[in-house]
C-alpha positions as a Markdown table, in Angstrom:
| # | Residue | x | y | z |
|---|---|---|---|---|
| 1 | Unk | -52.7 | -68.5 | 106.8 |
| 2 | Unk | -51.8 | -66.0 | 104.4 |
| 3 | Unk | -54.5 | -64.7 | 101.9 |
| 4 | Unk | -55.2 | -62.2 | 98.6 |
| 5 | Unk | -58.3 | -60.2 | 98.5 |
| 6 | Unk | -61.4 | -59.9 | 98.1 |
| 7 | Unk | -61.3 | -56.8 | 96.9 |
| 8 | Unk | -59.8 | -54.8 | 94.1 |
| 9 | Unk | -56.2 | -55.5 | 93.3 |
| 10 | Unk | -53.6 | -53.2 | 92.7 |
| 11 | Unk | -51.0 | -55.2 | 90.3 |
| 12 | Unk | -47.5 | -55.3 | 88.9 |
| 13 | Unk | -47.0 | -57.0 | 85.0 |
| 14 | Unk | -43.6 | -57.9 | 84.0 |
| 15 | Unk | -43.0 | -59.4 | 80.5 |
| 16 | Unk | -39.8 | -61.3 | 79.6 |
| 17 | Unk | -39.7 | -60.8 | 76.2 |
| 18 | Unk | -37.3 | -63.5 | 75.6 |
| 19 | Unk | -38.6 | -66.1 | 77.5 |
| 20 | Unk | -40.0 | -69.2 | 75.0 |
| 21 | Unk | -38.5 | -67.6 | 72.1 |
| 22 | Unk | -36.1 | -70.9 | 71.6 |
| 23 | Unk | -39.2 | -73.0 | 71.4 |
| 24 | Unk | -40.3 | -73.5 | 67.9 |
| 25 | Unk | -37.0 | -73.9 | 66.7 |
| 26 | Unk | -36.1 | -76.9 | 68.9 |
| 27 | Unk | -33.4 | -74.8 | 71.0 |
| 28 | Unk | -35.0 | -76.2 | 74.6 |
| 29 | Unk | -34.8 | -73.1 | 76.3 |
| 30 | Unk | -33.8 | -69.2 | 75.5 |
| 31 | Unk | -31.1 | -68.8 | 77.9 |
| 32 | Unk | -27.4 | -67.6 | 76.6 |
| 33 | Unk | -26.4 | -68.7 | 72.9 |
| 34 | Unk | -30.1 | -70.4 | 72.5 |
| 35 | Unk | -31.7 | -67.1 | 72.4 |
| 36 | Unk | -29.2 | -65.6 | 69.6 |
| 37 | Unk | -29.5 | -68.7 | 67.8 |
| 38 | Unk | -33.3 | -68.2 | 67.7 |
| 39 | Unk | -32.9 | -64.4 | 66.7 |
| 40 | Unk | -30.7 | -65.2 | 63.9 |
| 41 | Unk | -33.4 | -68.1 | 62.7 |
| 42 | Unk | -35.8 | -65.1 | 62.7 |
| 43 | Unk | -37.4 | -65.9 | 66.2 |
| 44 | Unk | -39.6 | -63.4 | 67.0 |
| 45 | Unk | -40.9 | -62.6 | 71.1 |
| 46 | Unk | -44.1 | -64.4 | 72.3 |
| 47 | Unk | -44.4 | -63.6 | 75.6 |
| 48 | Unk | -45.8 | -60.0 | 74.7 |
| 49 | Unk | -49.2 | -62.0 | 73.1 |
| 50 | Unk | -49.3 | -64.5 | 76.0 |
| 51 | Unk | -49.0 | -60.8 | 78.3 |
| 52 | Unk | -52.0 | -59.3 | 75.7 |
| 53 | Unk | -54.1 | -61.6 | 76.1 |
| 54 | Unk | -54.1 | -61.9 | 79.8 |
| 55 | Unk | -54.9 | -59.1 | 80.2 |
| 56 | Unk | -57.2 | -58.7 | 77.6 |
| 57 | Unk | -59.3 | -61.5 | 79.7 |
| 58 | Unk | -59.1 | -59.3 | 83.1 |
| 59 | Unk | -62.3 | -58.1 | 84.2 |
| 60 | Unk | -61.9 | -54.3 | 84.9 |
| 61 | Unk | -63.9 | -53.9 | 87.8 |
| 62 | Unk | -62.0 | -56.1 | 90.0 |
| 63 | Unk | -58.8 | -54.1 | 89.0 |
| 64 | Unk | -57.8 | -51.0 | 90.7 |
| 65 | Unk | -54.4 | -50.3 | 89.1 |
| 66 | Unk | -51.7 | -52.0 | 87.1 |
| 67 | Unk | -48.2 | -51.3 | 87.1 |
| 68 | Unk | -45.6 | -52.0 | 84.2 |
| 69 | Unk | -42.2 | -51.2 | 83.1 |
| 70 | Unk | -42.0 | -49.1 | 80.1 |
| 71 | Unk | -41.4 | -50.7 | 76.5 |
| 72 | Unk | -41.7 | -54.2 | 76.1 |
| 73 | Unk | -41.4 | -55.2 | 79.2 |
| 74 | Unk | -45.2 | -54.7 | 79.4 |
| 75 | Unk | -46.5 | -51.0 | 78.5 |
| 76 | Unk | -46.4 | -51.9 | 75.0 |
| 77 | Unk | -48.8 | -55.3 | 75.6 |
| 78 | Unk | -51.1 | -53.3 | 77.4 |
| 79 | Unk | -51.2 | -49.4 | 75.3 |
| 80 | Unk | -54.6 | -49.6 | 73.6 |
| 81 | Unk | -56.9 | -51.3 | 76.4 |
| 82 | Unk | -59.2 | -50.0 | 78.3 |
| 83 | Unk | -57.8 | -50.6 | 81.6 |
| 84 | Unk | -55.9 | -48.1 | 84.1 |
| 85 | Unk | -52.4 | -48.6 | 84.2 |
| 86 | Unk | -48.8 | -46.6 | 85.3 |
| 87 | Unk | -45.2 | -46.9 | 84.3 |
| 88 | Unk | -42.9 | -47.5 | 86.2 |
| 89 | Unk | -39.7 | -46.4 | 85.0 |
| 90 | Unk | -37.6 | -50.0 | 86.1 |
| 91 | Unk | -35.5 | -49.9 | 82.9 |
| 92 | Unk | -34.2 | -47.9 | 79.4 |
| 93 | Unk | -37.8 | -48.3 | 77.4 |
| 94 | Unk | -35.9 | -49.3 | 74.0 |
| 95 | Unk | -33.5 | -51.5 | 75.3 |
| 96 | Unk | -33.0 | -54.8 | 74.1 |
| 97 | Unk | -32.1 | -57.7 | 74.7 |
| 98 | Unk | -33.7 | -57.5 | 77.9 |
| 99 | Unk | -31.3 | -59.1 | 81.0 |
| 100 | Unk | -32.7 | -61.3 | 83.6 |
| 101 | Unk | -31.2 | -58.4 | 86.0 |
| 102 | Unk | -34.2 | -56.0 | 84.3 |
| 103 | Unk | -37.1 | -58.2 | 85.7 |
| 104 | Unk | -34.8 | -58.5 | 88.7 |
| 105 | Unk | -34.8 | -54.5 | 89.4 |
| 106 | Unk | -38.4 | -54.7 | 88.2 |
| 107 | Unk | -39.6 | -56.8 | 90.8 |
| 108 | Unk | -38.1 | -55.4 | 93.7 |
| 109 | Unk | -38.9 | -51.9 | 92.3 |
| 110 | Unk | -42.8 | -52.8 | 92.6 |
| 111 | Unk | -42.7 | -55.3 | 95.7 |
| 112 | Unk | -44.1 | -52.2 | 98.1 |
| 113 | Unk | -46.3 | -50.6 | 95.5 |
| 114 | Unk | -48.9 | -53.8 | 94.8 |
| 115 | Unk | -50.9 | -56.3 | 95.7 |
| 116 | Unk | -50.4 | -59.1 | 93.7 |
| 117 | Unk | -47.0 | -59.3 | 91.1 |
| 118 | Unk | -48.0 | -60.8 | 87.7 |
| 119 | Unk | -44.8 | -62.0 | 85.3 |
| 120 | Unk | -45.0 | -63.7 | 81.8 |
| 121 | Unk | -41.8 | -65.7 | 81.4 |
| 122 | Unk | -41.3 | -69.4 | 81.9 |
| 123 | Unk | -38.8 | -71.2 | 84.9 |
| 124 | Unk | -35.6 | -68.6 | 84.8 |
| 125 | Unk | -38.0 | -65.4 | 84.6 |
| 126 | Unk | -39.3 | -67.2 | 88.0 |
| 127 | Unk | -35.9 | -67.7 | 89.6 |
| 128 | Unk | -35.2 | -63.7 | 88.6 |
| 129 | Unk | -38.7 | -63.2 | 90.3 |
| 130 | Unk | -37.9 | -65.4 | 93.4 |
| 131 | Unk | -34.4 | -63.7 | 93.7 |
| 132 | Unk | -35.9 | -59.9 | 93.9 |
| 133 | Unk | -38.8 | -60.9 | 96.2 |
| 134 | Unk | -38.9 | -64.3 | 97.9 |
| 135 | Unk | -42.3 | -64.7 | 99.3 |
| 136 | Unk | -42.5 | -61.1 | 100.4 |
| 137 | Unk | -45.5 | -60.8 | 97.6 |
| 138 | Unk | -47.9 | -62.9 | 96.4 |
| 139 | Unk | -47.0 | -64.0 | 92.5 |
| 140 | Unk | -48.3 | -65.8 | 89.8 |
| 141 | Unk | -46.8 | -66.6 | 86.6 |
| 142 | Unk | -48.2 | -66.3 | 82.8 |
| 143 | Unk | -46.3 | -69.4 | 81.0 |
| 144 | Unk | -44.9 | -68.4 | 77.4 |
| 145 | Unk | -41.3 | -70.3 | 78.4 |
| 146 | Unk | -40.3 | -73.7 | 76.7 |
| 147 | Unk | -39.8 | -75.4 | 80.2 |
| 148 | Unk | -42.4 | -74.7 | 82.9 |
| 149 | Unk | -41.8 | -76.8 | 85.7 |
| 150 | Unk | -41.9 | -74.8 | 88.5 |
| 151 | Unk | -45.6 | -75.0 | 89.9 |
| 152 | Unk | -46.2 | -70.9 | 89.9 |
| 153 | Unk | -48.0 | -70.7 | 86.9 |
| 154 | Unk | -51.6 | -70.8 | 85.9 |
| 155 | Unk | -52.1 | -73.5 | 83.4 |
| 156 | Unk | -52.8 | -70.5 | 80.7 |
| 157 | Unk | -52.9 | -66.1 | 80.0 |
| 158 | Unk | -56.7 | -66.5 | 80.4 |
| 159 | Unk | -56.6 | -68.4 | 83.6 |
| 160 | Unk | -54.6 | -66.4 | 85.1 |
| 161 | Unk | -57.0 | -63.5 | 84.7 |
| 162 | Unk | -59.7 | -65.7 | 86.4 |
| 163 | Unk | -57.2 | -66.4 | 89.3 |
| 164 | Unk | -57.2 | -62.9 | 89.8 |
| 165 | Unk | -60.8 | -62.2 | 89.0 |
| 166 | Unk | -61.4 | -65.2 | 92.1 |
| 167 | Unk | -59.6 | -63.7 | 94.6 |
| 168 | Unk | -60.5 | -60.0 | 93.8 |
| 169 | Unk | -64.4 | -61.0 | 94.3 |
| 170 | Unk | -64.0 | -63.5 | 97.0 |
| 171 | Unk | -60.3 | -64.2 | 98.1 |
| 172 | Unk | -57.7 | -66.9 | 97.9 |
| 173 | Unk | -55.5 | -68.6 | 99.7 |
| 174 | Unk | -51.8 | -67.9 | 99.2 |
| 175 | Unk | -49.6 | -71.6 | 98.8 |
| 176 | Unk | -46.4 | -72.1 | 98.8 |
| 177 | Unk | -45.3 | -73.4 | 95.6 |
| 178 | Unk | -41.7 | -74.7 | 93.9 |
| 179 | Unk | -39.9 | -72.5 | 91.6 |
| 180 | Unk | -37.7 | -75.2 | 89.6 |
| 181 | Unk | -35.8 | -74.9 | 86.7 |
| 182 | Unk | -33.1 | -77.6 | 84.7 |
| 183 | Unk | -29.8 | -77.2 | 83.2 |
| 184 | Unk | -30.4 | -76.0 | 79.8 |
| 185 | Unk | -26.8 | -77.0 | 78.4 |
| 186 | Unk | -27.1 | -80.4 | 79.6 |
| 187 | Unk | -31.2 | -80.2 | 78.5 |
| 188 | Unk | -29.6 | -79.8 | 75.0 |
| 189 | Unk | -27.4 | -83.3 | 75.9 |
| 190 | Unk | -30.2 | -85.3 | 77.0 |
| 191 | Unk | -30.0 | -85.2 | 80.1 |
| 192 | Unk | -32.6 | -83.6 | 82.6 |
| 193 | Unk | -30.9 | -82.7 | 85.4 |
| 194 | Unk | -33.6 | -80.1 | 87.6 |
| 195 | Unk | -33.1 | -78.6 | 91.0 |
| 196 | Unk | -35.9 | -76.8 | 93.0 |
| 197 | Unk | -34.5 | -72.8 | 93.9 |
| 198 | Unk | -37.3 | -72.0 | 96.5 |
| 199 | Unk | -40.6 | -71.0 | 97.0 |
| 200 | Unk | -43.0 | -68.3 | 95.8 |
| 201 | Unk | -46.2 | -67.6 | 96.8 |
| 202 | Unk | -49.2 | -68.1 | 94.7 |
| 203 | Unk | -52.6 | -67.6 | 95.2 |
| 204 | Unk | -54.4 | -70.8 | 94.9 |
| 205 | Unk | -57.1 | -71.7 | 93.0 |
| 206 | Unk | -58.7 | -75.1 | 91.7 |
| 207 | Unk | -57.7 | -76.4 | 88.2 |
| 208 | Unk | -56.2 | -72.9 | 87.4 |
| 209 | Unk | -53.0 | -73.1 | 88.7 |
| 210 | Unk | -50.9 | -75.8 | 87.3 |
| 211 | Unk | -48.7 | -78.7 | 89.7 |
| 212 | Unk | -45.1 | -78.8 | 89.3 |
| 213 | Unk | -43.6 | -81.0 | 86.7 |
| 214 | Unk | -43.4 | -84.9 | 87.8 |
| 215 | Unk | -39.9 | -86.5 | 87.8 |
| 216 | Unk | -40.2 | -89.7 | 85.0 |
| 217 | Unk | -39.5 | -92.5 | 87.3 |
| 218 | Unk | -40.1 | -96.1 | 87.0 |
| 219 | Unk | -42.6 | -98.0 | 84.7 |
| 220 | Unk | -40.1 | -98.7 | 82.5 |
| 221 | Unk | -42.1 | -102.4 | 81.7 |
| 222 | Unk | -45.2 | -100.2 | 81.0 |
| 223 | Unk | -43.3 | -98.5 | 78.3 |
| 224 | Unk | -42.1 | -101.0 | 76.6 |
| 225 | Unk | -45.4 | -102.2 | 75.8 |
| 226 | Unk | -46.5 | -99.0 | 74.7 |
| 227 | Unk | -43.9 | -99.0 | 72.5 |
| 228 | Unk | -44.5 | -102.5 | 70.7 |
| 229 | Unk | -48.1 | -101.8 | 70.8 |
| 230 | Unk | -47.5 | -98.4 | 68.8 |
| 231 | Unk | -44.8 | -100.0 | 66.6 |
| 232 | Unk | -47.3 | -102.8 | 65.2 |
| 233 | Unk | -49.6 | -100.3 | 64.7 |
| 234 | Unk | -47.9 | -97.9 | 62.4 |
| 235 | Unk | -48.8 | -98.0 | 58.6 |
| 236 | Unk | -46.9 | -98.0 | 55.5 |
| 237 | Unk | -47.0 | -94.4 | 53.9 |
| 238 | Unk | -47.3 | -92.3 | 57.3 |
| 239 | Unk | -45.5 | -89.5 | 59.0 |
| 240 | Unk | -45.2 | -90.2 | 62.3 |
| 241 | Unk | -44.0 | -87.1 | 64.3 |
| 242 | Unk | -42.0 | -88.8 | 67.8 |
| 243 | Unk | -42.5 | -85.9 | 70.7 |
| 244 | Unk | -39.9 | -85.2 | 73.4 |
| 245 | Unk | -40.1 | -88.0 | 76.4 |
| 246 | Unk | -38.8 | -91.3 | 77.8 |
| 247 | Unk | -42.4 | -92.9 | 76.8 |
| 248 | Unk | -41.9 | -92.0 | 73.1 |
| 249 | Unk | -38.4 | -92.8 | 73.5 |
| 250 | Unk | -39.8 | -96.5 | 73.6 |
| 251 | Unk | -41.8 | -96.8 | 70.7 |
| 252 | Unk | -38.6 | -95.5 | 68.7 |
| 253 | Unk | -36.5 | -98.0 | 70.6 |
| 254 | Unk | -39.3 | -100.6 | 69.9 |
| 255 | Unk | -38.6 | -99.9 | 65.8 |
| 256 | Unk | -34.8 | -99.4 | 66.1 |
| 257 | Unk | -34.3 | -96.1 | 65.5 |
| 258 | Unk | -32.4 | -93.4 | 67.8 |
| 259 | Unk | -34.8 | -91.1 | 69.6 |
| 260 | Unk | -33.2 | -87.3 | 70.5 |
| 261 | Unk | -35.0 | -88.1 | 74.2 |
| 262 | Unk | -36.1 | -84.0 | 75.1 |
| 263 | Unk | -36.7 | -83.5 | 71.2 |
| 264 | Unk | -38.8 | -84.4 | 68.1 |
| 265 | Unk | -38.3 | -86.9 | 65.6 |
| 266 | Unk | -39.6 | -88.1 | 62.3 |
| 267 | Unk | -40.3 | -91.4 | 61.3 |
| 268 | Unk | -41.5 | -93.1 | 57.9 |
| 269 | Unk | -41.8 | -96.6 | 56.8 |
| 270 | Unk | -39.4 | -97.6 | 60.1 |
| 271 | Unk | -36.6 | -95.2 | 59.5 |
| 272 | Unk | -35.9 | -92.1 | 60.7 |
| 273 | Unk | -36.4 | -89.0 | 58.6 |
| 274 | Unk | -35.9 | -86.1 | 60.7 |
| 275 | Unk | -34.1 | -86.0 | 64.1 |
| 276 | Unk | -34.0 | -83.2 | 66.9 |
| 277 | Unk | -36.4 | -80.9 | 64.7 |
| 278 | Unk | -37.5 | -77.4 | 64.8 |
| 279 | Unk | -40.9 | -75.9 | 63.5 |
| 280 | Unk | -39.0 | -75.3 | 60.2 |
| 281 | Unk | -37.7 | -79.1 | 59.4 |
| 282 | Unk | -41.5 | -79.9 | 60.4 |
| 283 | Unk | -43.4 | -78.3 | 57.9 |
| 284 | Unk | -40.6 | -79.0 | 55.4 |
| 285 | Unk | -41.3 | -83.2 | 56.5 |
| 286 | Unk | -45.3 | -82.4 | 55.9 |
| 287 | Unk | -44.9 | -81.1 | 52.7 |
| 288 | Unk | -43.6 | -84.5 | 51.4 |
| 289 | Unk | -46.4 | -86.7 | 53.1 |
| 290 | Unk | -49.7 | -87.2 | 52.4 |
| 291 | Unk | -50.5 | -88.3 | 55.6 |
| 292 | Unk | -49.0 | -87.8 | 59.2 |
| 293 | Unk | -49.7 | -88.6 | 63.2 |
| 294 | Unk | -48.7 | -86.5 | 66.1 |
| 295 | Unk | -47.0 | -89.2 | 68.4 |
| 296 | Unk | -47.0 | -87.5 | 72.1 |
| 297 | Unk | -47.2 | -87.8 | 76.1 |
| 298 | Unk | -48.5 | -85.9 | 78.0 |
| 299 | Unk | -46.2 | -84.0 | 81.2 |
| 300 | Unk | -46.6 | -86.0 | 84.3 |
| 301 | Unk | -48.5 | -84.1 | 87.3 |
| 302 | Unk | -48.9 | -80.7 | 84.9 |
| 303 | Unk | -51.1 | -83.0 | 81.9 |
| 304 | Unk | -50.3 | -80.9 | 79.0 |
| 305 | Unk | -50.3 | -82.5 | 76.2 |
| 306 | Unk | -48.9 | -79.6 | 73.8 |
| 307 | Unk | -47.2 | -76.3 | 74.4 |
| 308 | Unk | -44.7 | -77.3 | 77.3 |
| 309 | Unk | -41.6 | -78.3 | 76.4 |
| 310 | Unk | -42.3 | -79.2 | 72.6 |
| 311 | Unk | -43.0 | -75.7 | 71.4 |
| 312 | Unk | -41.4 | -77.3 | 68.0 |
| 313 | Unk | -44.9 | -79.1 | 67.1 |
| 314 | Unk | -46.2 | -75.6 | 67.2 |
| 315 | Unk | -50.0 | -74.2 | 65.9 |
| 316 | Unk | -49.2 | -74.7 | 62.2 |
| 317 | Unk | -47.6 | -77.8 | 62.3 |
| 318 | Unk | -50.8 | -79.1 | 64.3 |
| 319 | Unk | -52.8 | -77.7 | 61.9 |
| 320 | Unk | -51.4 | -79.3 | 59.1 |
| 321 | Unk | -51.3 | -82.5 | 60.6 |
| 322 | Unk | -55.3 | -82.0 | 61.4 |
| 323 | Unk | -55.6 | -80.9 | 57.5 |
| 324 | Unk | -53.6 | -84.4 | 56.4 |
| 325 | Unk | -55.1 | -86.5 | 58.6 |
| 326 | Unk | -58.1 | -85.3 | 61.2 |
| 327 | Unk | -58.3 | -86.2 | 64.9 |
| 328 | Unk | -56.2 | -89.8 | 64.2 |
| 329 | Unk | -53.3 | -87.3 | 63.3 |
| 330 | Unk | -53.1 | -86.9 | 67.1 |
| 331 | Unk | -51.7 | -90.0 | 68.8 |
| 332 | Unk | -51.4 | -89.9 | 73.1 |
| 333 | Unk | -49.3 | -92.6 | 74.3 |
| 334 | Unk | -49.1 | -92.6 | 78.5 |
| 335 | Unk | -48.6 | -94.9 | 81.2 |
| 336 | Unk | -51.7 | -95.7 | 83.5 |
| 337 | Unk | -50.5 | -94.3 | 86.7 |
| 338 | Unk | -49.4 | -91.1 | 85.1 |
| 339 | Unk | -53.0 | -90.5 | 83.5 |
| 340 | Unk | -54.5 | -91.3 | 86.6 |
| 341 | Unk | -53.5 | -88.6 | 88.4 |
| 342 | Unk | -55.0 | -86.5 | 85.6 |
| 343 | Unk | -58.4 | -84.9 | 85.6 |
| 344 | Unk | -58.0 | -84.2 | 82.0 |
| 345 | Unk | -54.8 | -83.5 | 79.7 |
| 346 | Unk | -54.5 | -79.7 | 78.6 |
| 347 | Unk | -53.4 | -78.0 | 75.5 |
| 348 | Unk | -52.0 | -74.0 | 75.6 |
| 349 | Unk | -50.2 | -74.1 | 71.9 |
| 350 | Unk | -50.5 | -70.0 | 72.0 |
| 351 | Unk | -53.0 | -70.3 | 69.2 |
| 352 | Unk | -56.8 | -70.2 | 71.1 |
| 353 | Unk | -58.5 | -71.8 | 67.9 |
| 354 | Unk | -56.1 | -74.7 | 67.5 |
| 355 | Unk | -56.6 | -75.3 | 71.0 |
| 356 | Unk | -60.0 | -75.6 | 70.8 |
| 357 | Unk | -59.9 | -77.6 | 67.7 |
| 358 | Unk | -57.9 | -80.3 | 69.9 |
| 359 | Unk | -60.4 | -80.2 | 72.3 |
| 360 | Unk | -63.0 | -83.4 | 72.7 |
| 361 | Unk | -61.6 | -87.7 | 73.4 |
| 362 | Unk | -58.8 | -89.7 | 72.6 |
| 363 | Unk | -58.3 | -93.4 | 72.7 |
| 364 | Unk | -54.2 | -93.1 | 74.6 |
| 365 | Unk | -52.0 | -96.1 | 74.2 |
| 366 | Unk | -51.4 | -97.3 | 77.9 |
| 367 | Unk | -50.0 | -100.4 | 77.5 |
| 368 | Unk | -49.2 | -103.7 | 75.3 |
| 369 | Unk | -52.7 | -103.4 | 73.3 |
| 370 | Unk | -54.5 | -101.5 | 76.0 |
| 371 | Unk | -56.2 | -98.6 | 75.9 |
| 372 | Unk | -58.1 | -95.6 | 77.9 |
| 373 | Unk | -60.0 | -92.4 | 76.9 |
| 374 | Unk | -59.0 | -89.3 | 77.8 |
| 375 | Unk | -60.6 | -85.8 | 77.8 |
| 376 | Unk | -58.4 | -83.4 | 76.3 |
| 377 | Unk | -59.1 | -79.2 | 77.2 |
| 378 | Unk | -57.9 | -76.1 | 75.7 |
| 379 | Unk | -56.2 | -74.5 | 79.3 |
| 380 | Unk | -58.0 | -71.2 | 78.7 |
């Protein structure tokens, strides 16, 4: 049994600073043509705030060093804070766009040098990762991607810092956990077609490190009640703001309207208003109504409810929806046996006060006029 600590940790931060940049603008993923598609929209990085405030959560005395590439690759998130830190001269400071190659060269330029390698990136900054280093070093990942399946990642910047804070004071057992990632191009399709790459190990700790993504299988019954119960309770007048999924799916099939099935939709008054929408096309819809419900599920095995995979329902478009409508603009729709594998359903929309704004219970739709509450938690 392989294990990190306890003492202080010497550790390596890489930032992919395109990695989630698609997300608000309904491009389901960064990789290739998504991510100059997002640049041209006006996309700007994230993963830089998501690396800030990671490691603005670290608790000094447990660290002993950190090591970064130059630029924005991670010396520019952490310039300014009071903790010890060294460049490490891995790639040109000012270049950009950055190349999965860089965090590739990164990685295998600090695997002898630290401890414990941080990276903030989503499921193809973890294949670069697993490709430099297999499980040669202990890893763990900062999500800021749009899909984060693999099941190396705390659940958010902040709990990552407490991962390491744990197994700097007391240790932690090292796991070996899936790095899996989908085909983007047939993502944009429809169709979710995943494959697992290999293994990385991760330090293990309790509620802080998310599971992999579960595979929607089955319960197809299920639903379809959801979907008829959710359909007869719609009202004249409202928004209603269809999240990505094949649970969704059926309340739009229940209405007869064609759902985009990994994308967000807009329904009013039974007819579709907006299909396969970006942040944008959102807060252009809310402008219109006076009134309008969040309709989403939450990720099977992982149990977030925002901020994986529908980046497009993003802080400000929660807000508003809160402003229009309170807490009953925020409708959970889930099959039994998925929520019952859930502690709680989790929220990381990269915006700390929205998150805890969501926070508190829900009445979820889990069948044909059934119903369960659920706890819902900022991840931090």
């Amino acid at each position: 049994m392989r294990t990190l600590g306890p003492k202080r940790l010497r550790i390596g931060l890489i930032v992919n600073p395109i990695a989630g940049i698609g997300g608000r603008y309904g491009l389901k993923g960064s990789d290739g043509e998504a991510f100059l598609k997002a640049l041209a929209r006006g996309a700007k990085p994230i993963s830089p705030e998501r690396a800030r405030r990671f490691l603005i959560s670290l608790n000094r005395d447990v660290i002993d060093e950190i090591l970064v590439p130059p630029g924005i690759m991670g010396e520019d998130s952490i310039r300014g804070l009071s903790l010890p830190f060294r460049v490490i001269n891995c790639v040109p400071r000012h270049k950009w766009p950055t190349e999965p190659s860089d965090t590739k060269t990164c990685s295998m330029m600090m695997k002898d040098k630290v401890d414990v390698l941080v990276f903030v990136g989503g499921d193809g900054t973890a294949r670069d990762v697993l490709n430099a280093i297999d499980e040669e070093l202990p890893v763990l990942g900062v999500p800021a991607g749009v899909k984060v399946y693999s099941s190396v990642f705390a659940t958010s910047p902040e709990a990552a810092a407490g991962v390491i804070t744990t197994c700097s004071e007391t240790g932690c057992v090292l796991e070996e956990r899936e790095v899996m990632d989908i085909d983007e191009e047939a993502f944009r399709q429809g169709r979710l077609v995943a494959k697992l790459y290999g293994y990385l190990l991760v330090p293990s700790a309790q509620g802080l490190v998310a599971s992999s993504k579960e595979p929607t299988l089955g319960e197809e019954e299920e639903k379809k009640a959801i979907g008829e119960t959710v359909a007869e309770l719609m009202k004249k007048c409202i928004l209603y703001i269809l999240g990505p999924g094949t649970t969704v799916k059926a309340i739009a099939d229940a209405i007869g309207v064609e759902k985009t099935l990994l994308g967000v939709d807009a329904v009013h008054n039974g007819k579709l208003v907006g299909k396969d929408l970006d942040e944008e096309g959102l807060l252009n819809l809310l402008k219109e109504y006076r009134r309008a419900v969040i309709v989403v599920s939450p990720i099977g095995g992982q149990g977030f409810l925002f901020g994986r995979g529908n980046q497009q329902i993003s802080p400000k478009v929660i807000r508003t929806v809160l402003e229009k409508s309170g807490r009953e603009g925020i409708m959970i729709v889930s099959t039994k046996g998925k929520l019952s594998k859930l502690k709680e359903l989790l929220v990381d929309t990269g915006d700390p006060e929205i998150d805890r704004m969501l926070e508190g219970y829900y009445k979820a739709v889990i069948g044909y006029n059934r119903f369960m509450m659920v706890k819902v938690k900022a991840a931090f």
